[in-house]
C-alpha positions as CSV (number, residue, x, y, z in Angstrom):
1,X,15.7,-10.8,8.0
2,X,15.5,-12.2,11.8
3,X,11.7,-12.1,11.9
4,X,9.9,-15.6,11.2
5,X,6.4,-15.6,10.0
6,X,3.2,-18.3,10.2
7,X,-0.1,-18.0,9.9
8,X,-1.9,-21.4,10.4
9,X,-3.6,-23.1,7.3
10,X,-7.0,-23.6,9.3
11,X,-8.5,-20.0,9.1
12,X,-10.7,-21.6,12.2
13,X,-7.2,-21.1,14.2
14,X,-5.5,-18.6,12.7
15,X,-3.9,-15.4,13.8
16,X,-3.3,-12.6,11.1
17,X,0.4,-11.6,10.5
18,X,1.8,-9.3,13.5
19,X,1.7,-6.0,13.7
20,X,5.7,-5.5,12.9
21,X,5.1,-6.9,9.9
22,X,3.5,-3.8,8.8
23,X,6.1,-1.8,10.6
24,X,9.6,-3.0,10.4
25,X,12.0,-1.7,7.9
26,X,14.0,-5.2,7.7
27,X,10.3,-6.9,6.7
28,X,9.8,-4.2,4.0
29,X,13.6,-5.0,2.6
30,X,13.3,-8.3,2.1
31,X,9.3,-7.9,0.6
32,X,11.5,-6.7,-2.4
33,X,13.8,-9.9,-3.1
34,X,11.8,-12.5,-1.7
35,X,8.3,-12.0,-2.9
36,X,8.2,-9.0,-6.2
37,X,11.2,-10.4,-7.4
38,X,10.2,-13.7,-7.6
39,X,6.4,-12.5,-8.8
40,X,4.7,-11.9,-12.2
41,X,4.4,-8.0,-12.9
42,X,2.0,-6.0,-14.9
43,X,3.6,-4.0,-17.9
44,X,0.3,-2.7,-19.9
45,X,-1.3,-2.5,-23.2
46,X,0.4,-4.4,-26.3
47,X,0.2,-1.4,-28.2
48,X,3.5,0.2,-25.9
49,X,5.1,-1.6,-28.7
50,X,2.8,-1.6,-31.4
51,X,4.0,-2.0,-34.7
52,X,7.4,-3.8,-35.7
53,X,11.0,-2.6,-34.6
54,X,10.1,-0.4,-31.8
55,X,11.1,-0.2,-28.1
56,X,9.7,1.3,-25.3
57,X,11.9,1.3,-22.2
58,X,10.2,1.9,-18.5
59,X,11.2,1.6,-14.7
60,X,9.6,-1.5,-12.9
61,X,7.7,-0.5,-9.7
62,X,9.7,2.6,-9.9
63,X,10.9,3.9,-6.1
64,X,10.5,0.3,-4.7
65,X,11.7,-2.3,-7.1
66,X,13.6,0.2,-9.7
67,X,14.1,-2.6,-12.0
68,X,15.1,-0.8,-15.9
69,X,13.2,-3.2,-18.3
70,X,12.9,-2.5,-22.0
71,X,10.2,-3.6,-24.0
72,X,10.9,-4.6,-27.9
73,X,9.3,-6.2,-31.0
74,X,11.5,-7.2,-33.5
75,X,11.3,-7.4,-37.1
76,X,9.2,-10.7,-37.1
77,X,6.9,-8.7,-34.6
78,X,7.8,-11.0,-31.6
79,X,7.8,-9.4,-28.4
80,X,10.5,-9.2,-25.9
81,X,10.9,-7.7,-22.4
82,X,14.5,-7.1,-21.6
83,X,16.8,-5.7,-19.2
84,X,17.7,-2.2,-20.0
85,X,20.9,-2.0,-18.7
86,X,24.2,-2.4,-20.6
87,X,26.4,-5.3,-20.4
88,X,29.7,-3.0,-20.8
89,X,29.7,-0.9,-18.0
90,X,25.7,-0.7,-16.6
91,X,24.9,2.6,-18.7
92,X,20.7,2.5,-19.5
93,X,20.9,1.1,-23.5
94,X,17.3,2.9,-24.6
95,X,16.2,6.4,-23.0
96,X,12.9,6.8,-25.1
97,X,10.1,5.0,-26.7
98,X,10.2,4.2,-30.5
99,X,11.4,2.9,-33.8
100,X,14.9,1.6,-34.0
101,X,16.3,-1.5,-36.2
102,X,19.6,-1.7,-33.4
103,X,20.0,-0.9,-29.1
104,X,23.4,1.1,-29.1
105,X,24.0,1.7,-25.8
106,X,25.4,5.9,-26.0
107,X,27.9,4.9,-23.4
108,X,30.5,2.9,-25.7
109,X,28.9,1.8,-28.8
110,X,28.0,-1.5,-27.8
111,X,25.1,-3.0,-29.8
112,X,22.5,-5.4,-29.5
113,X,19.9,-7.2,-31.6
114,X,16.2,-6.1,-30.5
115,X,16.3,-9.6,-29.1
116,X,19.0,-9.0,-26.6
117,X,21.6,-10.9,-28.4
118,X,25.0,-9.1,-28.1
119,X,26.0,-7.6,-31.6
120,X,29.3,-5.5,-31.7
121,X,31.4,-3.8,-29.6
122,X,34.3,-1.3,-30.2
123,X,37.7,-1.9,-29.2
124,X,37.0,-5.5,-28.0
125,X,39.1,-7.2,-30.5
126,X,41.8,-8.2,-28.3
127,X,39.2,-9.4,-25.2
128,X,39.8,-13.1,-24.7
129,X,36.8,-15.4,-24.4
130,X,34.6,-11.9,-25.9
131,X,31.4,-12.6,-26.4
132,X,29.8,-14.8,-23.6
133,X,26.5,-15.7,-23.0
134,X,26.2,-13.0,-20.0
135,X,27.1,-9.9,-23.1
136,X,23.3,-10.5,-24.0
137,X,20.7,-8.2,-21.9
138,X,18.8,-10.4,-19.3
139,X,15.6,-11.8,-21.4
140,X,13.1,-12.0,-18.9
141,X,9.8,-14.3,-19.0
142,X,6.9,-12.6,-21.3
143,X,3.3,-13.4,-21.0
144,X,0.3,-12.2,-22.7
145,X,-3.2,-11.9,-22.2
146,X,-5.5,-11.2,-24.7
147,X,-3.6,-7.3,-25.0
148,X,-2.3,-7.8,-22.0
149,X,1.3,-7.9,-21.0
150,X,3.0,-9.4,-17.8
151,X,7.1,-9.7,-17.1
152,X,8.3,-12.1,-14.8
153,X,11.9,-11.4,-13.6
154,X,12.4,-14.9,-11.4
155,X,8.9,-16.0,-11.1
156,X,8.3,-18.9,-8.8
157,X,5.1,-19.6,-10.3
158,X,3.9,-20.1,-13.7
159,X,1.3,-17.2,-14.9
160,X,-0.6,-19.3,-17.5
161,X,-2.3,-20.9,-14.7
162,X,-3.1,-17.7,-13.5
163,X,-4.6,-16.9,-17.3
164,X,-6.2,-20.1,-17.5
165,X,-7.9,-19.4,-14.2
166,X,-9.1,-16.5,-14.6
167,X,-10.4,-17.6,-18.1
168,X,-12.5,-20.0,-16.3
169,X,-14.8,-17.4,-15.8
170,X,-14.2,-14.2,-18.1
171,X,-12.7,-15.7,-20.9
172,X,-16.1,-15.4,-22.6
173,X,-15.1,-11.3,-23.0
174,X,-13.5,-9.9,-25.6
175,X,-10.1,-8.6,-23.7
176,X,-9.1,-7.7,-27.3
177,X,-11.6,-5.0,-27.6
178,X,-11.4,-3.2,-24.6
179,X,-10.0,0.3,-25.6
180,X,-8.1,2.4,-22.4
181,X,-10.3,5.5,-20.7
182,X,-7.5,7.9,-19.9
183,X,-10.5,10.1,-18.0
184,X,-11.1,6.9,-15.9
185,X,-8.1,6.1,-15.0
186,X,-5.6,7.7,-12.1
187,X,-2.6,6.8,-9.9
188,X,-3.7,7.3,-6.2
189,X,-1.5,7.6,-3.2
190,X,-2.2,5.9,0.3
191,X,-0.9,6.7,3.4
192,X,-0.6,3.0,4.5
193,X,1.7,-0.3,3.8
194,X,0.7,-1.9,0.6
195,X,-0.3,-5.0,2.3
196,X,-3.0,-3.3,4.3
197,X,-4.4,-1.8,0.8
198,X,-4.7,-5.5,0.2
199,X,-5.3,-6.8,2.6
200,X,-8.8,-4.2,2.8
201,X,-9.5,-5.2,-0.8
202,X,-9.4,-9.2,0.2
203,X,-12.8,-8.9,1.9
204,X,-16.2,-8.0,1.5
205,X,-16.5,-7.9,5.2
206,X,-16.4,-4.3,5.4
207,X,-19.1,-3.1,2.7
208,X,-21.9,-2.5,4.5
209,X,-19.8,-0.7,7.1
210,X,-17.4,1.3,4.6
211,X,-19.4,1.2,1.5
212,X,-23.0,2.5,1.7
213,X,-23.7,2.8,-2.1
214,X,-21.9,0.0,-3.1
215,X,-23.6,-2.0,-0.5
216,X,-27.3,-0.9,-2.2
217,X,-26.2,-2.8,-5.8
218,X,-24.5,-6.1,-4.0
219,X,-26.4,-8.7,-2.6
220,X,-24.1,-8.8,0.5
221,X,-25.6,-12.5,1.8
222,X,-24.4,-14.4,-1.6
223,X,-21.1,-12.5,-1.8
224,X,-18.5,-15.4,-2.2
225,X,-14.5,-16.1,-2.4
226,X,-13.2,-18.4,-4.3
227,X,-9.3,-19.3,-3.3
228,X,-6.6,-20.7,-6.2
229,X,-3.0,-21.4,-6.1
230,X,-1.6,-17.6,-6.1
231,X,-4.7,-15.8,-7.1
232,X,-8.6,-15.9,-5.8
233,X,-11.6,-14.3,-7.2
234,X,-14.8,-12.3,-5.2
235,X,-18.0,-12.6,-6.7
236,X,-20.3,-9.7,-6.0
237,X,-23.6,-10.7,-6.9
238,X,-26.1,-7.7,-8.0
239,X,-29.1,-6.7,-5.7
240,X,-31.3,-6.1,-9.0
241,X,-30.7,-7.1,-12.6
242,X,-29.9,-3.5,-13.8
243,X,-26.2,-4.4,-14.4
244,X,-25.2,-7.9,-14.4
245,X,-23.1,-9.6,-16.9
246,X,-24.8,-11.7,-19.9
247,X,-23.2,-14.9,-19.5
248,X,-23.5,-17.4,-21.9
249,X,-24.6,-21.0,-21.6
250,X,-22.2,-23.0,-20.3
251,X,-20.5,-20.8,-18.0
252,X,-19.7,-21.9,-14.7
253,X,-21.8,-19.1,-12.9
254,X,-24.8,-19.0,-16.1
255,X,-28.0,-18.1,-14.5
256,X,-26.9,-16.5,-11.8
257,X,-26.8,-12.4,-11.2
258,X,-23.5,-11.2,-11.4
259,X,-22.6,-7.8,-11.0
260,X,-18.8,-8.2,-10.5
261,X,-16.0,-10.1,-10.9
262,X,-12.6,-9.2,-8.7
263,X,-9.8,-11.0,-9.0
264,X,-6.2,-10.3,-7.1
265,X,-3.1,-12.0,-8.4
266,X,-0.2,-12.1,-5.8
267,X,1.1,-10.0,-4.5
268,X,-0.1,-6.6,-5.6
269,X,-2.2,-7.1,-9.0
270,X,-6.3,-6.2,-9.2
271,X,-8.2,-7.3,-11.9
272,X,-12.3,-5.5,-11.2
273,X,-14.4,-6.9,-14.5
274,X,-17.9,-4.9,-14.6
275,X,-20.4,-5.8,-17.3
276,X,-18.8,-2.1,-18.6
277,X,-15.1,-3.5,-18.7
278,X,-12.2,-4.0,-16.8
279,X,-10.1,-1.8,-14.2
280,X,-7.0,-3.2,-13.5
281,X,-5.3,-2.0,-9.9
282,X,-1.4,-2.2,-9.3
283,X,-0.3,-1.6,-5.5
284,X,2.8,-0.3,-5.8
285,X,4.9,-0.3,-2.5
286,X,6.7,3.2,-1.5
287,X,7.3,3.3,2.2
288,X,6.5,1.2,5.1
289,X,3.4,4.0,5.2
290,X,3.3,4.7,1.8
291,X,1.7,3.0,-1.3
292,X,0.6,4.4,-4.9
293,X,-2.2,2.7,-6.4
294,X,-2.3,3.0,-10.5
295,X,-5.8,2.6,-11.6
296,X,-6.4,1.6,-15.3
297,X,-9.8,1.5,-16.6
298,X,-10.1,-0.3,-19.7
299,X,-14.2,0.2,-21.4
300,X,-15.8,-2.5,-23.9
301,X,-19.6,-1.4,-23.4
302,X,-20.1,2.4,-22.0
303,X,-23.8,2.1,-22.0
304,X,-23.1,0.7,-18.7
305,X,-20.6,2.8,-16.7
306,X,-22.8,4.5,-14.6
307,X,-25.3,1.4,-13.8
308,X,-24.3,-0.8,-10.8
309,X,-20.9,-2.0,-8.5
310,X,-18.4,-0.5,-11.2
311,X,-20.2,3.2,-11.6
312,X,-18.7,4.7,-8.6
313,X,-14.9,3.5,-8.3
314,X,-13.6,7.0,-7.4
315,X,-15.8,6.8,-3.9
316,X,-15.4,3.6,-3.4
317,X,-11.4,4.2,-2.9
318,X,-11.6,7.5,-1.2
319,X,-13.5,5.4,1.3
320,X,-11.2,2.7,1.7
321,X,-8.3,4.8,2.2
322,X,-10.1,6.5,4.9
323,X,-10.2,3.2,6.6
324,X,-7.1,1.5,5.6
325,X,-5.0,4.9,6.6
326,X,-6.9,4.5,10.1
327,X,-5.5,0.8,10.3
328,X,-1.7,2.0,9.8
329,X,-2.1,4.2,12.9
330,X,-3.9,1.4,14.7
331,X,-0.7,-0.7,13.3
332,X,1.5,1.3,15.1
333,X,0.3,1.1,18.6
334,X,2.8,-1.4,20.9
335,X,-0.9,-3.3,22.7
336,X,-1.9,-4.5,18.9
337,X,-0.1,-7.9,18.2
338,X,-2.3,-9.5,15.6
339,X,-6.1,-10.1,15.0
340,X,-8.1,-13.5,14.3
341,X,-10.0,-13.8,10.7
342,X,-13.9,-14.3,10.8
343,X,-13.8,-17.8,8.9
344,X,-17.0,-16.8,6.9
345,X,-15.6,-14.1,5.6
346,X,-12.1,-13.2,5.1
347,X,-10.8,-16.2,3.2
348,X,-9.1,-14.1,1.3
349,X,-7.1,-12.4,3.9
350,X,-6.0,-15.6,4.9
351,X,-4.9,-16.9,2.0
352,X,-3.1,-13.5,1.2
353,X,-1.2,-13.6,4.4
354,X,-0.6,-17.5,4.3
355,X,1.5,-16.6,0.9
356,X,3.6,-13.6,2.5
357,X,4.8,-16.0,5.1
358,X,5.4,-18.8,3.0
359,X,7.6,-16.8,0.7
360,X,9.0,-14.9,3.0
361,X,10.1,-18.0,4.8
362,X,11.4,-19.6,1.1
C-alpha cells in the first residue's frame, strides 16, 4: 500500500482521514490484513454450540474477510474456535452444524479431535517427520462474555480489557438472560464504505439534524463520549425519566438519567444497551461503496421496547443511511480532500480515525 496515513492526536489540529481513503481499492486491500485480521470478531450466542460434542462451522465476515472458522465444544464442554480447513489438502473439514464425537475431513479421511489436535490419517504410514505441530487445525483466541462469543485470529489487542471496560458500566445487567428477538433483528445493506457507517455512528453531532424523534428522548446538551484504548462509549442521557436505566448504588453514573449506553469496539463492532436490552451492530465491509450491517436485538425487559432512545431503531438507520450514502457521493468528488473535527463533539471520530492510521501504518 503506497498511501501513508496521520491524523494528529490533538483533535484541536486535526484533519479527518482523506477522501481516498474512502475510495481507493489498494486502501480497502490492505483494511483486510492490517486491521480485521489483527482485530477481535463477533461470533454470536453460546448456544451455536450448546450442549457437548457439537460443531457449528460458519464463514468469517463472509465476501470480505472469507475466513472458514469452526466452532466446537468438546466432551468436557470446553469451547473452541477453530480453523475449518483441512491440514491435508485445504478441503473444508465440517459442512453443517451438529453432534459429532470426531472432524473427518470427507476429502481423505483425515481426523481430528474436536480440539484441533491431529488424530489419524490414511496412508501416512510411510510420511517421515508425520505428525507435526502445523497437522492440527489453527486454534484461534476465544473469548466470552457473559453468552457472548468473540474469535480473535491475530489480535493485537487483548479483549478482556475491552470486557472489563465495558463492565465498568453495564456489568450490573444480566447478559446471561437476555434471550434473542429474531423479529427485531435484520441484516441491512448500505451503499457506503464501512468506515463512513462508523464513522456517522461515532457522533451525536448529527441528531438533532438527522434524527428528529430520537432527538425528542435525548438530552442533546449532556450527551457525552468517553474514549478507551480500542473502544469508547456515548452516553445518551434521557430528556424525561420514562426510560432510563435503574442503576444501582455504586455505579459510576448512579443518579444520573440514562437512557442509553453505545459502545463501538474497533473496528466494526456496536454494542446499543437500552433499559429493554441489548442490540449488537456488526459492519461488515463489502465494497469500497458497499457495507451490510447485521443487527441483533437481544430483549431482557419488553415492557420497555417501545418507551424511549431504543423504541425506534428501524428509523433511526433508514435515516442514517440516507445521510451516510450522501457522504460516499460527496467522497467521490476530486475538490473534497478532508474535513476538520468540531473538538466538542466528534471525539469519537477522532479517535476512530487515529486507530485506522495507526494500524494501517503498523
Amino acid at each position: 500500500m503506497s498511501a501513508k496515513f496521520f491524523v494528529h492526536p490533538d483533535i484541536t489540529k486535526a484533519e479527518t482521514l482523506p477522501a481516498s481513503f474512502y475510495r481507493d481499492p489498494e486502501v480497502f486491500e490492505a483494511i483486510k490484513d492490517k486491521i480485521f485480521l489483527t482485530s477481535w470478531h463477533w461470533i454470536g450466542h453460546r448456544d451455536l454450540v450448546e450442549t457437548p460434542q457439537h460443531v457449528h462451522p460458519f464463514i468469517l465476515l463472509e465476501d470480505f474477510l472469507n475466513e472458514p472458522l469452526l466452532l466446537t465444544k468438546d466432551a468436557s464442554g470446553n469451547m473452541h474456535c477453530l480453523s475449518n480447513v483441512c491440514t491435508h489438502r485445504g478441503n473444508l473439514v465440517a459442512n453443517s452444524s451438529g453432534k459429532t464425537k470426531k472432524l473427518i475431513c470427507g476429502y481423505h479421511g483425515r481426523r481430528f479431535q474436536l480440539d484441533g489436535t491431529f488424530e489419524h490419517m490414511p496412508e501416512f504410514k510411510d510420511a517421515k517427520d508425520f505428525p507435526r505441530p502445523c497437522d492440527n487445525l489453527h486454534k484461534f483466541s476465544l473469548r466470552h462474555w457473559g453468552p457472548f462469543l468473540f474469535a480473535g485470529l491475530n489480535p493485537s489487542f487483548e479483549f478482556q480489557k475491552v470486557i472489563d471496560t465495558m463492565n465498568e458500566r453495564v456489568g450490573f445487567l444480566p447478559l446471561n438472560e437476555f434471550k434473542l428477538d429474531e423479529s427485531r433483528s435484520k441484516d441491512y445493506y448500505v451503499n457506503a464504505h464501512w468506515a463512513l457507517y462508523c464513522d456517522n455512528y461515532l457522533e451525536g453531532f448529527h441528531i438533532p439534524f438527522v434524527h428528529e424523534d430520537l432527538n425528542a428522548v435525548l438530552d442533546y446538551g449532556n450527551y457525552d463520549t468517553v474514549l478507551h484504548e480500542h473502544l469508547n462509549v456515548q452516553i445518551g442521557y434521557a430528556d424525561g425519566t420514562d426510560a432510563i436505566f435503574d442503576l444501582p448504588e455504586g455505579h459510576i453514573d448512579y443518579g444520573k438519567k440514562i437512557a442509553a449506553y453505545y459502545y463501538w469496539v474497533f473496528p466494526n463492532i456496536m454494542f446499543n444497551f437500552y433499559p429493554w436490552g441489548l442490540s449488537v451492530n456488526i459492519v461488515q465491509p463489502l465494497a469500497v461503496d458497499r457495507t451490510k450491517v447485521s443487527f441483533r436485538s437481544y430483549v431482557y425487559d419488553s415492557s420497555k421496547l417501545e418507551k424511549g432512545a431504543g423504541s425506534i431503531l428501524h428509523k433511526v438507520e433508514m435515516e442514517d443511511e440516507e445521510v451516510v450514502e450522501g457522504v460516499q457521493k460527496g467522497v467521490r468528488s476530486q475538490f473534497y480532500k478532508s474535513g476538520r473535527f468540531a473538538p466538542t463533539r466528534e471525539q469519537g471520530v477522532h479517535h476512530f480515525h487515529r486507530l485506522l492510521a495507526q494500524f494501517l501504518e503498523a
